[in-house]
Each structure stands twice: as structure tokens, then as C-alpha cells.
N, C-alpha and C positions, 0 to 999 in steps of 0.2 A: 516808947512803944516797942515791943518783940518782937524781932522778925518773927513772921512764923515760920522760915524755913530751921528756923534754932529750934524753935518748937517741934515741928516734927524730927529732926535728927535726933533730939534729945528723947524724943520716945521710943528710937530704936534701934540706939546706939551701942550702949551700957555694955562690956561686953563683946565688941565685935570687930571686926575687920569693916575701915572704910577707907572709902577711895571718892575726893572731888576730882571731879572731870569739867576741864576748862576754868579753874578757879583762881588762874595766874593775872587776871586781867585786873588791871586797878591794885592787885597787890593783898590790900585787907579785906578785898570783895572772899577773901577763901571760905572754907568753912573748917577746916582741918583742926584748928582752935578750938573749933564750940562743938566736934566730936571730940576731941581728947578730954575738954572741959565733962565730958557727960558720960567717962568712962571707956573710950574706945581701945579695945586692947590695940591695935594695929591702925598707921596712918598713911596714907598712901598720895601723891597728885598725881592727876593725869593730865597733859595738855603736848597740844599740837605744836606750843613754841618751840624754837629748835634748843638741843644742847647750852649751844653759846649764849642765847639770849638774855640779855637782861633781867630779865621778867622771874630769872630762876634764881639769880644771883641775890633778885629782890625779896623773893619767896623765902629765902634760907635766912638773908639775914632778918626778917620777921620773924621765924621760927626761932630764932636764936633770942630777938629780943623779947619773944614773949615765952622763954625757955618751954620749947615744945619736946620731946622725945625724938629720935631719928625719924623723919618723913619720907619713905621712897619715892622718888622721885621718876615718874616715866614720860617720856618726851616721844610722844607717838599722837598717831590718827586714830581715834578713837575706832573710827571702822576697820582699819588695819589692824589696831590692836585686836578687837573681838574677833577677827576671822584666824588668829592665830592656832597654831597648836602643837600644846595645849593655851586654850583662853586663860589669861588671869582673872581670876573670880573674887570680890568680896562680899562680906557680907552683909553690906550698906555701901550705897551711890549716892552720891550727890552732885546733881548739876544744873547748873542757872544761867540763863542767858545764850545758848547753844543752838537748841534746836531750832529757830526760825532764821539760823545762820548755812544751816544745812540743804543744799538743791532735794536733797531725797529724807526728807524729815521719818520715812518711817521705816529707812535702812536704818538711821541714827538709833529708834527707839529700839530695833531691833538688836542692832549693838550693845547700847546700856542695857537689855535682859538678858544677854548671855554673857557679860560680864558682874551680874548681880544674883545674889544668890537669895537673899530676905527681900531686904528693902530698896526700894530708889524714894529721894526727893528731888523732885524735877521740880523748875520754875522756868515758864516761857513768858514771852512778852505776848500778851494775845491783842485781836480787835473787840470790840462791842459790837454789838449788833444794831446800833444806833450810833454811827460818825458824824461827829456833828460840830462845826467851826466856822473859819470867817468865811467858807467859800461854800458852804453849803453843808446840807444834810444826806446820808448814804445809809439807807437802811438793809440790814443784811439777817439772812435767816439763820439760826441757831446751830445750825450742823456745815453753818459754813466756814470757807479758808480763802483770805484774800492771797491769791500768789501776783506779789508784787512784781515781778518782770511783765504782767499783762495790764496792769494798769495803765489805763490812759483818758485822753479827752478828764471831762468832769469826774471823773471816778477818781481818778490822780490826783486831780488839782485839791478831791475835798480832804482825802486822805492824807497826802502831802501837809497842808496846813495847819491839820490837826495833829501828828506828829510834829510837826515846825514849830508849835506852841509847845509842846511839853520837853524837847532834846532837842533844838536848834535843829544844828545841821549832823546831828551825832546819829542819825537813822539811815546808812550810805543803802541809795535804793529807794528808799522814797522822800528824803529829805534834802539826799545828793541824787544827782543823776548818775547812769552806771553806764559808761560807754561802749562796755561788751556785756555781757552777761553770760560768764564761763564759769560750766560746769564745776570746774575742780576749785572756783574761787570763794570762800568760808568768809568772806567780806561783806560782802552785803546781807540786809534782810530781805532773804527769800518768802518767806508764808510768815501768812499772820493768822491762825485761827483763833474763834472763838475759843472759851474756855468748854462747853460744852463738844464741841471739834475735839480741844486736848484728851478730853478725858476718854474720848472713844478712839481717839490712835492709840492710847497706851493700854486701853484693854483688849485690843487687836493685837496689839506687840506682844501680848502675854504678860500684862501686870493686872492686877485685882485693885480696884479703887478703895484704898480704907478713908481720904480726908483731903479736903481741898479747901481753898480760902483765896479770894484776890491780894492781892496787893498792890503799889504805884498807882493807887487811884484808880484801881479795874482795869488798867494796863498790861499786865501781868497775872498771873495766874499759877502756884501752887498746889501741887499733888504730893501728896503722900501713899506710894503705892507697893503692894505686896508680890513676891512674882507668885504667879500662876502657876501650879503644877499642871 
């Protein structure tokens, strides 16, 4: 089956300047392949790991084995980055798995538009509006955003288990407990919104909704969006 985030890259790549942001994690989780695969003039990563770390060493030699073109490589804060100047700009974004990692999710979106000049594809992990597992059922309204550090009593427990069933213990925040909950920490999952939540933070942030699709079992959630003049 296709990701659809290949899907949408490949619609509006051909052509252009891209940059994935945050796509070092897992290694082949990138996308920087299946832009080059679909014409990207220019290749770019962005992630917060540092210089030294592993995760780049790992990046490079993947590009190597799947002979990719030179990859620019930038090891920054994605919000540090966009308040630069001048900002780096291209003209397609790709990023997955990000924003429900962010305290301030609509600094973040804010970030990815001024670093984005055409297109972004974004993928979050979202909730349903219907949570529902061994510890019960939690019904939520369509414009809503669970922010995980307020969880608690029954609200926790059902959400917890329902996450517990699909990623273990891989969900730090509601899956693991968080002993402090600090601001500058990029670790835990902070918000969970619906898919209909997503779509209206990013047409706040200044991007135009051209196409969307779930994925992970309605877990997740895909956009394909345009920036806003």
C-alpha cells in the first residue's frame, strides 16, 4: 500500500527545493529519497539532533547506499532556525511525527510557513473523537486537542490504554509517566488533536488545505497544504 505522504510529495516536488524536518529518527522513516525519486532539484534535512550524533552518520551512510545526490545537512531547532536572518526557505517541506512533540504546536506551524515557500506535507499523530479500550470509552468534540500533561483520573487511564494497545510503552506522556513536564523538553507527547483541530491550526498558521487522508488506523493524520499569500 502507498504511503500517502509519497503521494503527496510526489505531487509537488518535480522541480523544486525540499527540506524534511525531523526525518532522522528510525533512519528510512526520511523522505528525502522519494523527493529526489520524483525530481527534486535540491535535498535538504533538518533535525534538532546534534552535529555528533549518530542519527547523521546513519543518514549519510543511507544516502550513500541508496546513491542519493549531496543532502544538506542542518542540525538546528527548527524554531531557531525560522526566526533566523535571513530564514532558509524551500520550496517544499516535509514533516512527520513533530508536532504533537512540540509545548507550543502553533509556534512550530508557524515556523514550518516561514520556512516554506509552495508546499508543506505534514503528518501528526492525532486522537478520534471516540477513545475507546479496555478501560473505557471518552468521547470528544471535533475541534477538540487533548493536552496530555492535564490528563488525569479516568480521562488518563482510558487514553493511556488505548495508546498501550497500539505503541507499548513508545507514547513517553501517556504511555510513560513524565516526572517533570518542562517546557524546553521535545520528548514527550504534548497535544493530541483531532484531525479536524489539524486542519484549522494550519490554516491559522497561514497554509491553504489542498488534501488530507488518515493513516495508522485514524491515528495519524496527513495534510497536504499550500502557503497562503
Amino acid at each position: 500500500m502507498r504511503d500517502v505522504r509519497d503521494t503527496y510529495i510526489r505531487q509537488v516536488v518535480a522541480g523544486k527545493s525540499f527540506a524534511d524536518v525531523g526525518g532522522l529518527w528510525g533512519t528510512v522513516n526520511e523522505k528525502v529519497s522519494v523527493a529526489h525519486a520524483h525530481g527534486a532539484r535540491t535535498l535538504a534535512m533538518i533535525d534538532v539532533s546534534p552535529v555528533d550524533s549518530e542519527l547523521w552518520a546513519l543518514f549519510d551512510e543511507r544516502r550513500r547506499t541508496l546513491r542519493l545526490p549531496a543532502v544538506e545537512c542542518v542540525s538546528a531547532d527548527i524554531l531557531t532556525l525560522a526566526a533566523a536572518d535571513p530564514c532558509p526557505q524551500f520550496d517544499v517541506v516535509h514533516c512527520s511525527g513533530v508536532l504533537y512533540h512540540m509545548p507550543e504546536p502553533m509556534q512550530f506551524l508557524r515556523a514550518l510557513r516561514r520556512i516554506t515557500r509552495e508546499a508543506l506535507v505534514l503528518t501528526s499523530a492525532v486522537t478520534a473523537t471516540r477513545i475507546e479500550g479496555a478501560k473505557g470509552v471518552l468521547e470528544l468534540p471535533a475541534a477538540a486537542m487533548l493536552c496530555i500533561p492535564a490528563l488525569q483520573g479516568r480521562e488518563r487511564e482510558i487514553v493511556q490504554a488505548y495508546w498501550q494497545a497500539i505503541v507499548g510503552d513508545g507514547a513517553f506522556g501517556i504511555t510513560q509517566e513524565v516526572a517533570e513536564w518542562r517546557f524546553e523538553d521535545f520528548g514527550p507527547w504534548w497535544w493530541l488533536p483531532t484531525a479536524e483541530a489539524l486542519r484549522a491550526m494550519c490554516e491559522v498558521a497561514g497554509f491553504r488545505y489542498e488534501a488530507g487522508a488518515p493513516s495508522w488506523n485514524g491515528n495519524a493524520h496527513t495534510l497536504r497544504l499550500s502557503v497562503r499569500s
